[in-house]
N, C-alpha and C positions, 0 to 999 in steps of 0.2 A: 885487971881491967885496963891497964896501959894498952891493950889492942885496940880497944876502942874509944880511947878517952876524949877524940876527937869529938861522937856524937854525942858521951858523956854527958859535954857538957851544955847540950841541948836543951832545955825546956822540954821540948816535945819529948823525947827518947831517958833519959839521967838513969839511972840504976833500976828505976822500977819499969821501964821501959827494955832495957837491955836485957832483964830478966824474962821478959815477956818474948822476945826474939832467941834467945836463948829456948827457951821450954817450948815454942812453936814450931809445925811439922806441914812445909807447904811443899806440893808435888808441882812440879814443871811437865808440863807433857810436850813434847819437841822440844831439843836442844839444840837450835840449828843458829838462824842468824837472830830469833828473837830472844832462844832460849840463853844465847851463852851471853849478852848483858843480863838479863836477868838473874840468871847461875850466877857470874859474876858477882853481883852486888850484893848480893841474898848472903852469900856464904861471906863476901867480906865483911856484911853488918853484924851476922853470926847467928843467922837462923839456923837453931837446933838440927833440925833434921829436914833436910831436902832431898826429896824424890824425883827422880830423871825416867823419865819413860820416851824412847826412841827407837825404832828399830831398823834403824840406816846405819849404814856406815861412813866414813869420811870421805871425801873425795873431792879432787885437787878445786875442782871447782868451788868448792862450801868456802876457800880460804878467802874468797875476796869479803865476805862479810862475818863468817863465825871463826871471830879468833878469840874465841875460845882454844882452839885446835892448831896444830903446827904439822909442817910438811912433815915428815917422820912416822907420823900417826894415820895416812891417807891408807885408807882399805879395811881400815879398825872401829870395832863400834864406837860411834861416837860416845853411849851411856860409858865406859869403861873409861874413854877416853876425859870425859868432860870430869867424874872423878878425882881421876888423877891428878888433874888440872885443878878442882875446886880445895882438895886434899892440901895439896902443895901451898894455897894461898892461904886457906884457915883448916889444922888438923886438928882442930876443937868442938867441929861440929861433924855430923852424921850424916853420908850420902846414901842414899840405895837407889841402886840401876832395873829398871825392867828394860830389858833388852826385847819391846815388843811394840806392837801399834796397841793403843786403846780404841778397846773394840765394845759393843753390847756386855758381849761375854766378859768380860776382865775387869769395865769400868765399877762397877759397885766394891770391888774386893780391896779394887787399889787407891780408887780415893777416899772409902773409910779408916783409910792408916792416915787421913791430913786433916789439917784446919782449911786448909784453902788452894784452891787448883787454880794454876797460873798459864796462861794459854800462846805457847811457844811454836803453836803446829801454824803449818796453811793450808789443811783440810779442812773442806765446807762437812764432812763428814763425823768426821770428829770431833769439830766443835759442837756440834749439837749433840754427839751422846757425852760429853760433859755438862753441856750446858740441863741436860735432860737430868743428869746424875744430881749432880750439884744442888737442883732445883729439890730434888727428891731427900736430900743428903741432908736439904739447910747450910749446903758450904755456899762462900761465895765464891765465885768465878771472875777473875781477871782477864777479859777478854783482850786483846789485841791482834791488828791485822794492817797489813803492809801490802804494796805496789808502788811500784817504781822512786817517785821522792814524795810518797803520802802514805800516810797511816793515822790509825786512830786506837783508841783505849778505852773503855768501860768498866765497872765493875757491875757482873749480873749472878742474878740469883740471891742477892743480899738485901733486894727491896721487892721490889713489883716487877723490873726487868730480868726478860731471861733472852739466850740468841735469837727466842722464836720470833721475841717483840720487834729485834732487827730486823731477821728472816723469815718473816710469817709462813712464807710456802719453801717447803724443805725441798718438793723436788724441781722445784724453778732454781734455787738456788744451788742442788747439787749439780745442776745442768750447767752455772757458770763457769765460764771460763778461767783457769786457773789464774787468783789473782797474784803469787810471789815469783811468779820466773824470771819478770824483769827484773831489777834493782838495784841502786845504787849503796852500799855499804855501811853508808851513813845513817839510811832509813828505817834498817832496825836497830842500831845505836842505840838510837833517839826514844824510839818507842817502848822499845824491851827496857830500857831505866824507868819510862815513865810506869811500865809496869810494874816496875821491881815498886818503884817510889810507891805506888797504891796499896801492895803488898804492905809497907812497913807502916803504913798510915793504919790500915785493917787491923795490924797485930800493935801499933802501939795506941791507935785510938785518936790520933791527932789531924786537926786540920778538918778538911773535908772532901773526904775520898768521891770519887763520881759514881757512887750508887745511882743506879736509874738515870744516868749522863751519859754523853758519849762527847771523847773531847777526842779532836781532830786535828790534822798537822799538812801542812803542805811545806815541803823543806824547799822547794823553787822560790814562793813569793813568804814562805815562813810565817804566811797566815794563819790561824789557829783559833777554835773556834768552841764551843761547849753544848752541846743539842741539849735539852731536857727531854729523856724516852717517856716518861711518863705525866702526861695533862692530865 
């Protein structure tokens, strides 16, 4: 337990908690600038088994915000890559790579191997066949999403909220403008821990995760703010 004696000695998290991250099995779908704090922090807390689902490769441009990854690895999947990387930091716990987009087809198979899907991607597209699975599954979904120095966090499908409550009209929404090409490096940092942190709160039980919230971030004036989805 000296890996993690630090959170040990927490309240929230002590041995009966750490067991519980330990035996939990949450899938990441994107591993890019939201996924690798999230991957990060997940494996260094010591969740059991983490699933990576991406099917991009690295390139030179991802390093200004996913360092997860390093110049040497640019042309190589990044799932293979982000492994290696999580491995290196804790070889105590279990990664597996789908080296694929989640799709209709694929979504049902691969999130019934988890407790809870963690939302790494910035497709309007994909978030909603998770958010759709999820719904279906009884997982909860960690939603989050970034542009330029703003993002925001939710946790859906674990109360009354699901993405549709955000995005009511799917193809108004798929017709948006891609919202992650901008961005400053800092603003999935930020975001992807606050994901990771909901994560841990789900699997230890503590505190008050934003079920049915949407908590929000502007990193210019460092505003931030917490909507209730559900009246």
């Amino acid at each position: 337990m000296e890996r993690y004696s630090r959170q040990l000695m927490l309240d929230e998290i002590g041995e009966a908690g750490q067991r519980k991250l330990s035996d939990a099995k949450v899938l990441i779908v994107g591993v890019g600038g939201l996924g690798s704090p999230i991957a990060t922090y997940l494996a260094g807390a010591g969740v059991g088994t983490i699933g990576l689902v991406d099917a991009d490769v690295l390139s030179i441009s991802n390093l200004q915000r996913q360092v997860l990854y390093a110049e040497n690895q640019v042309g190589k999947p990044k799932v293979l890559c982000a492994k290696e990387r999580l491995l290196s930091l804790n070889s105590t716990i279990s990664i597996k790579t789908y080296h694929c987009w989640l799709t209709e087809e694929n979504a049902k198979d691969i999130i019934s191997e988890y407790d809870i899907v963690v939302d790494g991607t910035d497709n309007f597209d994909v978030r909603f066949v998770i958010s759709d699975e999820c719904e279906r599954q009884h997982k909860p979904f960690v939603y989050g999403a970034i542009c330029g120095f703003e993002g925001q966090v939710s946790v859906l499908c674990n109360g009354k909220a699901t993405y549709r409550t955000l995005f009511p009209n799917e193809a108004e929404t798929k017709a948006m403008p891609h919202p992650g090409k901008q961005v400053i490096g800092t603003t999935p940092a930020v975001v992807g821990s606050i994901e990771a942190n909901q994560v841990l709160q789900l699997i230890c039980n503590y505190g008050k995760p934003l079920i049915d919230r949407l908590w929000t971030i502007d990193l210019r004036t460092m505003d931030s703010f917490i909507i209730d989805l559900i009246f």
